[in-house]
N, CA, C and O of each residue as an XYZ file, in Angstrom:
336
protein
N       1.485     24.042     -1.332
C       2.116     23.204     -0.324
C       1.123     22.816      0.776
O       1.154     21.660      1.198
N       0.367     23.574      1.203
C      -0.756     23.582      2.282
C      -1.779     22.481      2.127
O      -2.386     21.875      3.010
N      -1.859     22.314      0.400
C      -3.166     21.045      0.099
C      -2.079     19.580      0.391
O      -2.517     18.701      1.134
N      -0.686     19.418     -0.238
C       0.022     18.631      0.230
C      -0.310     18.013      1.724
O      -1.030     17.090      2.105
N       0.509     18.906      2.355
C       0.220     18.614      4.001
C      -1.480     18.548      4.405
O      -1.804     18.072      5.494
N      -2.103     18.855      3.832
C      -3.425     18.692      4.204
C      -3.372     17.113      3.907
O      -3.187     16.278      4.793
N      -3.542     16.836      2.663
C      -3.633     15.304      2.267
C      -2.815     14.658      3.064
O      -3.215     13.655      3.655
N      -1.419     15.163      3.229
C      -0.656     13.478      3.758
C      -1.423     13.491      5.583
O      -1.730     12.399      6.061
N      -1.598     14.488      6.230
C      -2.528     14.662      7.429
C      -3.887     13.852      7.204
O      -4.225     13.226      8.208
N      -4.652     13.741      6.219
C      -5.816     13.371      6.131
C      -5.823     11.940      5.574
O      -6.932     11.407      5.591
N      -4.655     11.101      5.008
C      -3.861      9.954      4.948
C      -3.014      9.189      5.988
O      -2.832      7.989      5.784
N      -2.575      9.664      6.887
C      -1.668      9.618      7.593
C      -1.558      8.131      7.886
O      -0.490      7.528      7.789
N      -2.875      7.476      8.304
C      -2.409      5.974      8.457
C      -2.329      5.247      7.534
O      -2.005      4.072      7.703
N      -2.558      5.667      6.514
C      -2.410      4.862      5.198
C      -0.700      5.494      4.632
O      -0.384      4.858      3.626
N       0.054      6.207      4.902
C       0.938      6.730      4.685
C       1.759      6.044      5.499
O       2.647      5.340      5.017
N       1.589      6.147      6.730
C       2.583      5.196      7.774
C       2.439      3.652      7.523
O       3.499      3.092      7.803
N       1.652      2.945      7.167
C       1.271      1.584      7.104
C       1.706      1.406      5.429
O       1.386      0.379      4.831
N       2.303      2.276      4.894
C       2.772      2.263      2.888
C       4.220      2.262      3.575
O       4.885      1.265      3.296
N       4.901      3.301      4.517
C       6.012      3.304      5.117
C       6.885      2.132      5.519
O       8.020      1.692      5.336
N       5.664      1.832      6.218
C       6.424      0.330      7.091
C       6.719     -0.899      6.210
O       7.695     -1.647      6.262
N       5.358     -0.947      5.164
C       5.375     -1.941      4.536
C       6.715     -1.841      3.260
O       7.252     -2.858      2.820
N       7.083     -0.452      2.817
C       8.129     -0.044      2.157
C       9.485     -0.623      2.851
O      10.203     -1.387      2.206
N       9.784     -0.278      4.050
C      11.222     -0.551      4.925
C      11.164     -2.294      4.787
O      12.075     -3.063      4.478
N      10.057     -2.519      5.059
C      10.074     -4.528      5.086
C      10.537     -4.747      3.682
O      11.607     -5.271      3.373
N       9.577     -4.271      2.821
C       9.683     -4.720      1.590
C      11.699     -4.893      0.787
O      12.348     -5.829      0.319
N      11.954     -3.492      1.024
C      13.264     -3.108      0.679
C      14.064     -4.293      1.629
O      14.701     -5.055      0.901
N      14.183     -4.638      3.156
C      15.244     -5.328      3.366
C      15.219     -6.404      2.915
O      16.308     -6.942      2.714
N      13.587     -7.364      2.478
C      13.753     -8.090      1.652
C      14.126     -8.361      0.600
O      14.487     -9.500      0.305
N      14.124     -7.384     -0.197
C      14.582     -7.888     -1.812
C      15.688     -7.555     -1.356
O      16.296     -8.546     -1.760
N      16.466     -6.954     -0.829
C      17.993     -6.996     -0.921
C      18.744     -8.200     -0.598
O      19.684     -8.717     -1.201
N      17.974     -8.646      0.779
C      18.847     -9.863      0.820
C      18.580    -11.360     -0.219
O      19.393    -12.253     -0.461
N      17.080    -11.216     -0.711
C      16.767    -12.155     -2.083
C      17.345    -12.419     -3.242
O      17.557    -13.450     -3.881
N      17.749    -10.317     -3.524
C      18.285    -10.403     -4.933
C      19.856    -10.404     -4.413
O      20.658    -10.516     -5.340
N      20.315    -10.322     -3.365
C      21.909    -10.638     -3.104
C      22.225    -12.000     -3.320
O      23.260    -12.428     -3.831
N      20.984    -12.840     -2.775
C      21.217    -14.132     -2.545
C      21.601    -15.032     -4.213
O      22.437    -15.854     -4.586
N      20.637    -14.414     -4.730
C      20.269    -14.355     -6.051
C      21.754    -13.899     -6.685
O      22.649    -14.735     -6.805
N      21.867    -13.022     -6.932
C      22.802    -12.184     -7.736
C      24.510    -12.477     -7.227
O      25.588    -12.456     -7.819
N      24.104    -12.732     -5.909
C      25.753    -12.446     -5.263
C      26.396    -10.822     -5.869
O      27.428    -10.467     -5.299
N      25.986    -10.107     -6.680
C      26.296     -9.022     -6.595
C      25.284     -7.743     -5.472
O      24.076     -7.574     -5.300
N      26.154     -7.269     -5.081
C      25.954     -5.945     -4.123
C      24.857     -4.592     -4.650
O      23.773     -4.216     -4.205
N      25.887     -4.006     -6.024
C      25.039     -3.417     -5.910
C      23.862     -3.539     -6.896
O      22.923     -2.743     -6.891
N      23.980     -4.751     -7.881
C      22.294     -5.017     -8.336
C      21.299     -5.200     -7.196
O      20.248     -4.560     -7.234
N      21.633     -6.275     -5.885
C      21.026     -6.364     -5.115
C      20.222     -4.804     -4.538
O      19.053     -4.651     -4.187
N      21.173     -3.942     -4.597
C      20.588     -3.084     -3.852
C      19.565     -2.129     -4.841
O      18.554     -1.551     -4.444
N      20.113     -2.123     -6.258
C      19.303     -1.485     -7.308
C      18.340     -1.919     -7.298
O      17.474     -1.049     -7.387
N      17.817     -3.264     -7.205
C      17.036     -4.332     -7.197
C      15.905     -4.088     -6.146
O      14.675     -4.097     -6.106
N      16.948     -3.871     -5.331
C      15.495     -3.587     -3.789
C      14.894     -2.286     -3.571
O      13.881     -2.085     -2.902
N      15.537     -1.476     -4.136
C      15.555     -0.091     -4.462
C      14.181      0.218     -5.678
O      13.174      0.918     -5.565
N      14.478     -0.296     -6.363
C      13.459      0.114     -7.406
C      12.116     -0.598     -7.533
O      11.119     -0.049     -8.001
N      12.152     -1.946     -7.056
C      11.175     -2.775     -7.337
C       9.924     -2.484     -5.906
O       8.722     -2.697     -6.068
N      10.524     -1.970     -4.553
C       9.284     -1.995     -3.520
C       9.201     -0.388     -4.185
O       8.070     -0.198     -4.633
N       9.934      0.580     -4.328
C       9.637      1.918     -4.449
C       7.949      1.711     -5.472
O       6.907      2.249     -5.097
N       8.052      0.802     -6.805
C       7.276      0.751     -7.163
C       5.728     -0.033     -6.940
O       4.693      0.128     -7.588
N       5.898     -0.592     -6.213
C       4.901     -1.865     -5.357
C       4.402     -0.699     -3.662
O       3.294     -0.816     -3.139
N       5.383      0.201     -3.171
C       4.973      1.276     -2.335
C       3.976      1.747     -2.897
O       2.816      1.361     -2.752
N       4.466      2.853     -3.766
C       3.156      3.864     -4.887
C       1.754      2.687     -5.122
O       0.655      3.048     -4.700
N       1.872      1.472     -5.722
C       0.787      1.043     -6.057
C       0.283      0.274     -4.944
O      -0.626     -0.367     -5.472
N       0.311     -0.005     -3.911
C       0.081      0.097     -2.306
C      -0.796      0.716     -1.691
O      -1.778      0.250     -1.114
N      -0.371      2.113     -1.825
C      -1.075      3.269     -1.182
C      -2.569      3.503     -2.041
O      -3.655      3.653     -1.482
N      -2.360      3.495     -3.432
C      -3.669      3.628     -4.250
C      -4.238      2.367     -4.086
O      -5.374      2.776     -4.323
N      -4.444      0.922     -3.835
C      -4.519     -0.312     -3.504
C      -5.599      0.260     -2.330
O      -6.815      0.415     -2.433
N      -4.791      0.491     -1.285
C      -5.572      1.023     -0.078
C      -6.774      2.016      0.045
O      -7.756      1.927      0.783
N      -6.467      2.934     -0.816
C      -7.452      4.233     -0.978
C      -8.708      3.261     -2.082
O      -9.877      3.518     -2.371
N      -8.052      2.426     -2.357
C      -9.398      1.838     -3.330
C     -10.439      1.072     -2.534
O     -11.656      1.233     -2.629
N      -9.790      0.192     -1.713
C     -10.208     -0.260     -0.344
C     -11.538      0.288      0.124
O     -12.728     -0.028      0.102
N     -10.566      1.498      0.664
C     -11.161      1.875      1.454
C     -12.442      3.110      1.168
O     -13.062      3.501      2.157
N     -12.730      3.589      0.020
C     -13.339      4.053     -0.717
C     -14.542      2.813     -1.272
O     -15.707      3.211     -1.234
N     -14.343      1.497     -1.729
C     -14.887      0.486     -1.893
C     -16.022      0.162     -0.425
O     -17.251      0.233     -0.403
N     -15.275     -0.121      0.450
C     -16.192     -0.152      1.735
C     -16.846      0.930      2.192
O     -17.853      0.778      2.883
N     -16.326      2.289      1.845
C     -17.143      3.227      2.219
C     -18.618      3.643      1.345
O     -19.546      4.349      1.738
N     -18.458      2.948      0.058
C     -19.703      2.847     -0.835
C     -20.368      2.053      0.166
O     -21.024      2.656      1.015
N     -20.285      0.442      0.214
C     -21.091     -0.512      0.459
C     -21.825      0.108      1.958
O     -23.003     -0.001      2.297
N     -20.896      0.661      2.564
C     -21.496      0.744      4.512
C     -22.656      2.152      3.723
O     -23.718      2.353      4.312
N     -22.337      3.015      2.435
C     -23.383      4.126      2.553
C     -24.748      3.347      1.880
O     -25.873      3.821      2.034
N     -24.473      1.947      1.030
C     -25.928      1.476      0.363
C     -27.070      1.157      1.426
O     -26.638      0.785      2.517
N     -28.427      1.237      1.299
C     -29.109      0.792      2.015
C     -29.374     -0.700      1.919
O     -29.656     -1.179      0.821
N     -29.307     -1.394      2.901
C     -29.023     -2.423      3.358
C     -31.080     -3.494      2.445
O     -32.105     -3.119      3.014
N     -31.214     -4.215      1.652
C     -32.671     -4.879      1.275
C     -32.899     -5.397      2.729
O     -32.107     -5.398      3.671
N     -34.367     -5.896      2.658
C     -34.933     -6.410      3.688
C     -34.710     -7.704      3.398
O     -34.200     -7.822      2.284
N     -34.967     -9.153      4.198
C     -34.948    -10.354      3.869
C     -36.147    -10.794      4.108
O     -36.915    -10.787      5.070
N     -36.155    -11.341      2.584
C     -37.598    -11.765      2.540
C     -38.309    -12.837      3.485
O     -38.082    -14.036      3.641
N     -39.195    -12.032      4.027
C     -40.145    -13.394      4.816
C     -40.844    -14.705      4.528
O     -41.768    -14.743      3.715
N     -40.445    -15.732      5.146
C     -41.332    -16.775      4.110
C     -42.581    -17.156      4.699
O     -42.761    -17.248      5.913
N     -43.500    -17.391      3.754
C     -44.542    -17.490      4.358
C     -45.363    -18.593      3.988
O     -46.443    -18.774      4.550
């Protein structure tokens, strides 16, 4: 449990910013697929299942990110060639 809470601590803004973007995501498809469906509770199955899965691939999205830029800032930077 301790490595858990270690990680979501050592994530945390990438966890809150998967959060937020989760709550947006969900009130949207509900009112899309209501609009859509005129049924209730597909709408809500609908909004329910589809950000839950777009959340998860979000968060790894981000960690790729940000792992990606943390390569490039460690490469050493070439010189530019002088012309002469």
């Amino acid at each position: 449990m301790s490595r858990i809470r270690a990680t979501a601590r050592q994530n945390l803004p990438t966890l809150m910013k998967t959060g937020s973007y989760y709550v947006i995501h969900v009130c949207v498809a509900a009112l899309v697929a209501y609009a859509v469906t005129g049924n209730l509770i597909a709408s809500l199955t609908l909004s329910l299942l589809e950000p839950t899965v777009q959340a998860v691939a979000f968060f790894f999205h981000e960690k790729a990110w940000e792992r990606a830029l943390r390569r490039r800032a460690a490469q050493p930077r070439a010189e530019p060639a002088l012309a002469g």
